[in-house]
VMD Tcl script that builds the backbone (N, CA, C; Angstrom):
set m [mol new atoms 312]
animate dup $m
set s [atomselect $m all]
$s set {name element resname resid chain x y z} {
  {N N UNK 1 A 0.842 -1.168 0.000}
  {CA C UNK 1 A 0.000 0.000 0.000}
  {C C UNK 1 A 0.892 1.237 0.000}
  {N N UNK 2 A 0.297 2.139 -0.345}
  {CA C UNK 2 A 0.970 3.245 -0.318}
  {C C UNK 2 A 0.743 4.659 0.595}
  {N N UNK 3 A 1.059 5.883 0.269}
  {CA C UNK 3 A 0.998 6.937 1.359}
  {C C UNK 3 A -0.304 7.854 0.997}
  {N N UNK 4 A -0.952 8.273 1.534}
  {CA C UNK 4 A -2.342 9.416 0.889}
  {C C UNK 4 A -1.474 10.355 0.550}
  {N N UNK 5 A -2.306 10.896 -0.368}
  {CA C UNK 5 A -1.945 12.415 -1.003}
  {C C UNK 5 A -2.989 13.280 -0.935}
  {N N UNK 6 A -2.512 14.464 -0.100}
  {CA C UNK 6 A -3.609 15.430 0.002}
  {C C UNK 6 A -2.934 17.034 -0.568}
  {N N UNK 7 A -2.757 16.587 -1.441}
  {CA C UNK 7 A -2.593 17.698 -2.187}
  {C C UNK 7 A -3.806 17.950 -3.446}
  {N N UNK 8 A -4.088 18.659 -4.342}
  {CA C UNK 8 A -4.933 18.911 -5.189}
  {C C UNK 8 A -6.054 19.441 -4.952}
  {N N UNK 9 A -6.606 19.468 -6.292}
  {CA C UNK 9 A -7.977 20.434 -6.089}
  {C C UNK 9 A -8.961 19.501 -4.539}
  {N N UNK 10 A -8.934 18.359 -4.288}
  {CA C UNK 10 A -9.484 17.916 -3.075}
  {C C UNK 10 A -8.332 17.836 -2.002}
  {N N UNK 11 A -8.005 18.590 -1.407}
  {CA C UNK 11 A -7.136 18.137 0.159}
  {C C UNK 11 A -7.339 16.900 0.564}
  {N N UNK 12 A -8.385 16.945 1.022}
  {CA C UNK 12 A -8.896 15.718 2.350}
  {C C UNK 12 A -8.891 14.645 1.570}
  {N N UNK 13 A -8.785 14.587 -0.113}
  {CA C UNK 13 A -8.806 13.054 -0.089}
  {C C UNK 13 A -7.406 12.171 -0.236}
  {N N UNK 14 A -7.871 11.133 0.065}
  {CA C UNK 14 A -6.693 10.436 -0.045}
  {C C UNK 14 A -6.517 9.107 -0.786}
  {N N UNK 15 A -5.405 8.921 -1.945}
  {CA C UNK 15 A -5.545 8.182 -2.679}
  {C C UNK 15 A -4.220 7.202 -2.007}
  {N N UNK 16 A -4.695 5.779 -2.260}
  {CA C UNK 16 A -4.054 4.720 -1.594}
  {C C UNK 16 A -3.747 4.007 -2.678}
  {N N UNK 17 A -2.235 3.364 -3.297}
  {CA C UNK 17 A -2.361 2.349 -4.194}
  {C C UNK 17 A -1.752 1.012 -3.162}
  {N N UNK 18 A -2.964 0.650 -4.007}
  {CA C UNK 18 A -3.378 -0.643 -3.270}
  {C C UNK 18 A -2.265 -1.726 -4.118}
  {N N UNK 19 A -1.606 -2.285 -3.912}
  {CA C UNK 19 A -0.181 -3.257 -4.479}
  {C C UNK 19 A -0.561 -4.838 -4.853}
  {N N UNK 20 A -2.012 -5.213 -4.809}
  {CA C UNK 20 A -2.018 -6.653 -5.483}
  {C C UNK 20 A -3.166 -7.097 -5.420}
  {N N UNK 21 A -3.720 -7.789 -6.515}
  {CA C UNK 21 A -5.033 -7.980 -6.422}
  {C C UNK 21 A -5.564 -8.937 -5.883}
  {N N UNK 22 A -6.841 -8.814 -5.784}
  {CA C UNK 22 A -7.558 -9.285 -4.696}
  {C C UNK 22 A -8.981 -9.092 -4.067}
  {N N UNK 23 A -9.698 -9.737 -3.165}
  {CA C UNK 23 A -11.124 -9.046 -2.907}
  {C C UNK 23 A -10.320 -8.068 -1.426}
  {N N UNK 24 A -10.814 -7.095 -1.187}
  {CA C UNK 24 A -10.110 -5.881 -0.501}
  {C C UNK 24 A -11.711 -5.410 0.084}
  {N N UNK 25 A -11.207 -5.564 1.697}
  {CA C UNK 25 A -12.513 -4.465 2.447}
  {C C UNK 25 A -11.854 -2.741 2.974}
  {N N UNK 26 A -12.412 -1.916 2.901}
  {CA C UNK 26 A -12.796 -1.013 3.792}
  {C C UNK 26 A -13.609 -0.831 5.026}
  {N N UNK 27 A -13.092 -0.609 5.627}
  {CA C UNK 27 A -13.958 -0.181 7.089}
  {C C UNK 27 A -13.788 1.385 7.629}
  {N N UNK 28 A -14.893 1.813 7.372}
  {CA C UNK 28 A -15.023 3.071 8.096}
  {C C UNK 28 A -15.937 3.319 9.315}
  {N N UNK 29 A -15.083 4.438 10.068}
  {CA C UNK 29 A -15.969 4.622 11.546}
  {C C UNK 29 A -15.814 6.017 11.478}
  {N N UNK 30 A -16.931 6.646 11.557}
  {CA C UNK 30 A -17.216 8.165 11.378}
  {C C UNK 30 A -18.886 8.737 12.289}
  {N N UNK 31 A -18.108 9.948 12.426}
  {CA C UNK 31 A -19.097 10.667 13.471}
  {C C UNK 31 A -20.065 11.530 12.528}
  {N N UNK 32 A -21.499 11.885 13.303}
  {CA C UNK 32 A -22.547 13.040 12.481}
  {C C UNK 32 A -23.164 13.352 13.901}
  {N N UNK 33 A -23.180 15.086 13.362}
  {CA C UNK 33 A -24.284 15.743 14.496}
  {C C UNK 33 A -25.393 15.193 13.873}
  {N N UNK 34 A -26.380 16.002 14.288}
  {CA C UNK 34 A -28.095 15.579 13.929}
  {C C UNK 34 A -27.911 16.438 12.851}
  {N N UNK 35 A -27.204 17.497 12.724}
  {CA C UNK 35 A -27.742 18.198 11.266}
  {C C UNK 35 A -26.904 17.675 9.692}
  {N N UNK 36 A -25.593 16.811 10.195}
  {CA C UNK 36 A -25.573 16.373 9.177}
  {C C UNK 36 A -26.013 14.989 9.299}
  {N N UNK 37 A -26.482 13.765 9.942}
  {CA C UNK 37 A -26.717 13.308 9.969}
  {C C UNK 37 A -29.017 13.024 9.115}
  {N N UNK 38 A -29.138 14.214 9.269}
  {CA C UNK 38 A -30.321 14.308 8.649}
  {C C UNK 38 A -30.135 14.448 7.246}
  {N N UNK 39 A -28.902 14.500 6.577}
  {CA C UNK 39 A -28.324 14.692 4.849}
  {C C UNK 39 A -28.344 13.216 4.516}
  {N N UNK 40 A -28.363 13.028 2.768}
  {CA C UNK 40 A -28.258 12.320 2.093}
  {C C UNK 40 A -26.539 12.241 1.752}
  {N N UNK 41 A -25.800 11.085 2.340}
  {CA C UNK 41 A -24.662 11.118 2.244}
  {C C UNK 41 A -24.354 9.703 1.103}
  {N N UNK 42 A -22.822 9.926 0.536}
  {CA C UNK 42 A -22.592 8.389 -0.146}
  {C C UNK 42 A -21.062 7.789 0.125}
  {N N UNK 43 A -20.816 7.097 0.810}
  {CA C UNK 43 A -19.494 6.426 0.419}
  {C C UNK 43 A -19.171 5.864 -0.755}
  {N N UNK 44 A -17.816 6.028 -0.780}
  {CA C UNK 44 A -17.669 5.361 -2.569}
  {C C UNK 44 A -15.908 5.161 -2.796}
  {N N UNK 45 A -16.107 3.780 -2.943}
  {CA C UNK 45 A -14.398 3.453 -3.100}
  {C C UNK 45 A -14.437 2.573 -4.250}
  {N N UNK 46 A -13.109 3.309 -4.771}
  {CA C UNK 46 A -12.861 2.319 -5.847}
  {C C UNK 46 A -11.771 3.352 -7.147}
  {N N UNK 47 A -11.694 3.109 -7.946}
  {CA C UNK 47 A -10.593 3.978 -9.031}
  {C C UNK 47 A -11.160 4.205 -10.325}
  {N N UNK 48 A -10.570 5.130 -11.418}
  {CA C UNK 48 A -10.851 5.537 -12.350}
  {C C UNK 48 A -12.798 5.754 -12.313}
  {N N UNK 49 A -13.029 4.822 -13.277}
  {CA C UNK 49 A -15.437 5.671 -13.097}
  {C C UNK 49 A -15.826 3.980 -12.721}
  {N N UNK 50 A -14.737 3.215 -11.525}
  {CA C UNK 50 A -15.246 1.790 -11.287}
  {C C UNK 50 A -15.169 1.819 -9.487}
  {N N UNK 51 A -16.614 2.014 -9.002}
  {CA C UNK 51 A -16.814 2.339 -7.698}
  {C C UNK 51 A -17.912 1.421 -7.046}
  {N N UNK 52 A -17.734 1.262 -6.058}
  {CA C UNK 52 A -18.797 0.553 -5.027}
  {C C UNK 52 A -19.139 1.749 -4.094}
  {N N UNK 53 A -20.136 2.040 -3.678}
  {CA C UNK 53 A -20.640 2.964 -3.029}
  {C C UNK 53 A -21.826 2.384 -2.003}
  {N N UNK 54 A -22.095 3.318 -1.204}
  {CA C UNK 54 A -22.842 2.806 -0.029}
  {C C UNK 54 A -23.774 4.427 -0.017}
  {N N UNK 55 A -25.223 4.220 0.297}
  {CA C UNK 55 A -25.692 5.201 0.614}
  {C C UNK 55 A -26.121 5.467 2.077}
  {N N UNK 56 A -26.344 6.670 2.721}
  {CA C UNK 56 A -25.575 6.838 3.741}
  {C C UNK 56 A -26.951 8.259 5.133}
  {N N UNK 57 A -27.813 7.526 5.382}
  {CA C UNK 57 A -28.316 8.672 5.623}
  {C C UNK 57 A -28.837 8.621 7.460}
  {N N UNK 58 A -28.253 8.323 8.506}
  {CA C UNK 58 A -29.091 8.140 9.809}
  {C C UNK 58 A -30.082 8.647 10.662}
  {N N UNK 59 A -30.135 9.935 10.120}
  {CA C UNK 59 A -31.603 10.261 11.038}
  {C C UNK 59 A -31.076 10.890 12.063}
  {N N UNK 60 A -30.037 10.421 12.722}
  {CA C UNK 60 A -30.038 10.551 14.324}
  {C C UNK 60 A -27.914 11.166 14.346}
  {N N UNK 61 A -28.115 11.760 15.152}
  {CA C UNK 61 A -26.602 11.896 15.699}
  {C C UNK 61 A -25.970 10.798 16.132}
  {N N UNK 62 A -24.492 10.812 16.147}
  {CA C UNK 62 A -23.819 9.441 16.361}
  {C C UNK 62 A -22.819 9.190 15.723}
  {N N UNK 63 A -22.132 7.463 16.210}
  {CA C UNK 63 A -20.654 6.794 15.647}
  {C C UNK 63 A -21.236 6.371 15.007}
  {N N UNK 64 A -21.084 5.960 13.738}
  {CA C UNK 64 A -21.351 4.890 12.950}
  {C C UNK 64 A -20.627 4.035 12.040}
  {N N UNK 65 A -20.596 2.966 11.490}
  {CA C UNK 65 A -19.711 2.214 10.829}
  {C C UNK 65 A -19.997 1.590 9.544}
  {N N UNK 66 A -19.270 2.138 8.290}
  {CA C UNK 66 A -19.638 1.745 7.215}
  {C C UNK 66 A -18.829 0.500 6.452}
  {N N UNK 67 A -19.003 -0.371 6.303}
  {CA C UNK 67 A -18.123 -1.042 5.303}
  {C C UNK 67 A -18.280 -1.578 3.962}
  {N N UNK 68 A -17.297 -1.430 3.373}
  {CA C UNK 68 A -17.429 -1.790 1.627}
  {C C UNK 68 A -16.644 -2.657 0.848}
  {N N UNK 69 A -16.647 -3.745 0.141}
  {CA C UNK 69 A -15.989 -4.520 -0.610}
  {C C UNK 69 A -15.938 -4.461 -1.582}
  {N N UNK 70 A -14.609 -4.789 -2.413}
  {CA C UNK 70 A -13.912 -4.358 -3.797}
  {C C UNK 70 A -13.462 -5.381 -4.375}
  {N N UNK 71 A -13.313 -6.277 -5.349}
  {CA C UNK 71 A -12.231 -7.192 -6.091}
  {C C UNK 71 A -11.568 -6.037 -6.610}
  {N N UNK 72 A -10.388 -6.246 -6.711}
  {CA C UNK 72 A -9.316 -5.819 -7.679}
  {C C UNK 72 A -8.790 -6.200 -8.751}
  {N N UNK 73 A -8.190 -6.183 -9.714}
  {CA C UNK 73 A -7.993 -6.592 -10.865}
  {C C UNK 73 A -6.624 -6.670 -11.148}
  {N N UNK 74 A -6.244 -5.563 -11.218}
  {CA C UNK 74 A -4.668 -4.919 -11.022}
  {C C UNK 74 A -4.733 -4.121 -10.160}
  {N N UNK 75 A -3.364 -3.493 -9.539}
  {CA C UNK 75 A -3.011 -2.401 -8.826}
  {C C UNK 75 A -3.618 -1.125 -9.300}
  {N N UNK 76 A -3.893 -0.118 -8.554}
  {CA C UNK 76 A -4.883 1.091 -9.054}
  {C C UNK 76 A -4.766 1.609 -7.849}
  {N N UNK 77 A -4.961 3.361 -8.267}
  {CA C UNK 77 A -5.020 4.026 -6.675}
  {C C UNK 77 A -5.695 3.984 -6.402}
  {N N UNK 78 A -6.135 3.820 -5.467}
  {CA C UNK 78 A -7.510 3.759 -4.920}
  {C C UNK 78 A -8.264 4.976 -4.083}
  {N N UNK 79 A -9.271 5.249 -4.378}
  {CA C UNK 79 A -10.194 6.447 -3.563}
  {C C UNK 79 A -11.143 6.084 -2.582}
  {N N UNK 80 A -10.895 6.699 -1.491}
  {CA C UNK 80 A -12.268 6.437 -0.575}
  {C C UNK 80 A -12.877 8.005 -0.588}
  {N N UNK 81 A -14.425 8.119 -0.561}
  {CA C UNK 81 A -14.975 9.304 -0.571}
  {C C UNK 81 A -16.105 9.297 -0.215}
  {N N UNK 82 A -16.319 10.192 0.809}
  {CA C UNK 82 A -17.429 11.029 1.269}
  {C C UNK 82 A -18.162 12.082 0.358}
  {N N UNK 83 A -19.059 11.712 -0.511}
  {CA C UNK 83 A -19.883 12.317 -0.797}
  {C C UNK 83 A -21.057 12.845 -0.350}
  {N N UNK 84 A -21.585 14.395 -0.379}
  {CA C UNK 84 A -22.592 15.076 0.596}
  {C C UNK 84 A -23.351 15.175 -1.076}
  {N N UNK 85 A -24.870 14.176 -1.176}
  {CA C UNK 85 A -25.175 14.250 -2.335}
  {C C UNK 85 A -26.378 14.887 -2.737}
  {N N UNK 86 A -26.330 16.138 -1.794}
  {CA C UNK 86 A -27.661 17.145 -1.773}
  {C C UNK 86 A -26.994 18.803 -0.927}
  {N N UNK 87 A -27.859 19.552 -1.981}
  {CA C UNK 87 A -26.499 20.893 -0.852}
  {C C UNK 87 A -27.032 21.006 0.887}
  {N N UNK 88 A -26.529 21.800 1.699}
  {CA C UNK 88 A -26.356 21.880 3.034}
  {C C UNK 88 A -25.715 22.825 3.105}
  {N N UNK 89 A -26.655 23.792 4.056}
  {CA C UNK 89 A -25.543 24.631 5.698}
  {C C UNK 89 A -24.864 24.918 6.576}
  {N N UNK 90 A -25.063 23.057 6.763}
  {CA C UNK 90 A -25.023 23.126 7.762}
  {C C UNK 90 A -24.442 21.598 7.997}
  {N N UNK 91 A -23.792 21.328 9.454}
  {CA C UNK 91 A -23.565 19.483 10.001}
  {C C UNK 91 A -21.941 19.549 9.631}
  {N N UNK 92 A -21.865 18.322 10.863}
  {CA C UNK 92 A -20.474 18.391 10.558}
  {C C UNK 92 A -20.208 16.800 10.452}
  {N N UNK 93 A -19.227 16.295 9.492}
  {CA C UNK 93 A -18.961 14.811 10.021}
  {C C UNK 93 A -17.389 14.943 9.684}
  {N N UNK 94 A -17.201 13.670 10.909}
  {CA C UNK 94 A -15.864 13.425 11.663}
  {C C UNK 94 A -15.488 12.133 11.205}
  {N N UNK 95 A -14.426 11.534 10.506}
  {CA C UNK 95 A -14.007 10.380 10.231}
  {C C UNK 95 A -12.803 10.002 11.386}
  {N N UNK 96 A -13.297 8.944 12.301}
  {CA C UNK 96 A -12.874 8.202 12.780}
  {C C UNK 96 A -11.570 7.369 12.537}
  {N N UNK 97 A -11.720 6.550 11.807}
  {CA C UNK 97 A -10.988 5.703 11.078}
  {C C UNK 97 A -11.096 4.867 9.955}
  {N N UNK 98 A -10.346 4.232 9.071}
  {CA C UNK 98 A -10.588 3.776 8.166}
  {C C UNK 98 A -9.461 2.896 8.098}
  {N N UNK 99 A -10.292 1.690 8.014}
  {CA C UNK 99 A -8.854 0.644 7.404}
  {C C UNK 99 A -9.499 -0.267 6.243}
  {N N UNK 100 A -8.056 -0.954 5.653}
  {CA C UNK 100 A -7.934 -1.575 4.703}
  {C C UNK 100 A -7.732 -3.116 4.742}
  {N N UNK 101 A -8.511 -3.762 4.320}
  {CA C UNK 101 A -7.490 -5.145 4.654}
  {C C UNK 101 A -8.218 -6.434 3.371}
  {N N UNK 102 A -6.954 -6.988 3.249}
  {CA C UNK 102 A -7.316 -7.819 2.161}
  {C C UNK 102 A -7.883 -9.209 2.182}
  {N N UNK 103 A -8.809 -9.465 1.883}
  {CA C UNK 103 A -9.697 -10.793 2.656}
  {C C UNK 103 A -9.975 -11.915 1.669}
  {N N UNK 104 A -8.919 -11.478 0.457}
  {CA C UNK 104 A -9.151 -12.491 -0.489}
  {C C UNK 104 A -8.398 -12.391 -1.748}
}
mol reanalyze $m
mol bondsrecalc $m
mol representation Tube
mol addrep $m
């Protein structure tokens, strides 16, 4: 695996090349007040326009935990992303953690 890069027109994201193929999970643990937690949110990992995504919306304030699975094909950088897929004022969310691990 490799190092994030937060440079470019997105800072916060971070691209990971992932070094061998395989079925590959993500696990994310991330925080929402009630006001962003009342938004239409999307997770979405994966490279070039080939993504698995999760839609993302709780109702309620809180930790919560998302996870997502990928086959790989070849090596590719890989993107994890928080998409906010409706505009907002307002809410804040907090990413916890995120790991990687290869399960196949």
């Amino acid at each position: 695996m490799g190092h994030g890069d937060r440079t470019g027109p997105h800072p916060g994201l971070r691209t990971l090349h992932l070094s061998a193929p395989g079925q590959w999970r993500l696990r994310l643990a991330f925080e929402m007040d009630v006001d962003a937690a009342r938004l239409n949110w999307s997770f979405d990992w994966g490279a070039g326009d080939s993504f698995v995504s999760l839609a993302v919306s709780p109702g309620l304030a809180g930790r919560f935990e998302a996870v997502l699975e990928r086959a790989w094909d070849v090596p590719l950088p890989a993107q994890a992303r928080l998409v906010l897929t409706e505009s907002a004022m307002g809410g804040q969310v907090r990413l916890v953690s995120l790991q990687i691990e290869r399960i196949g």
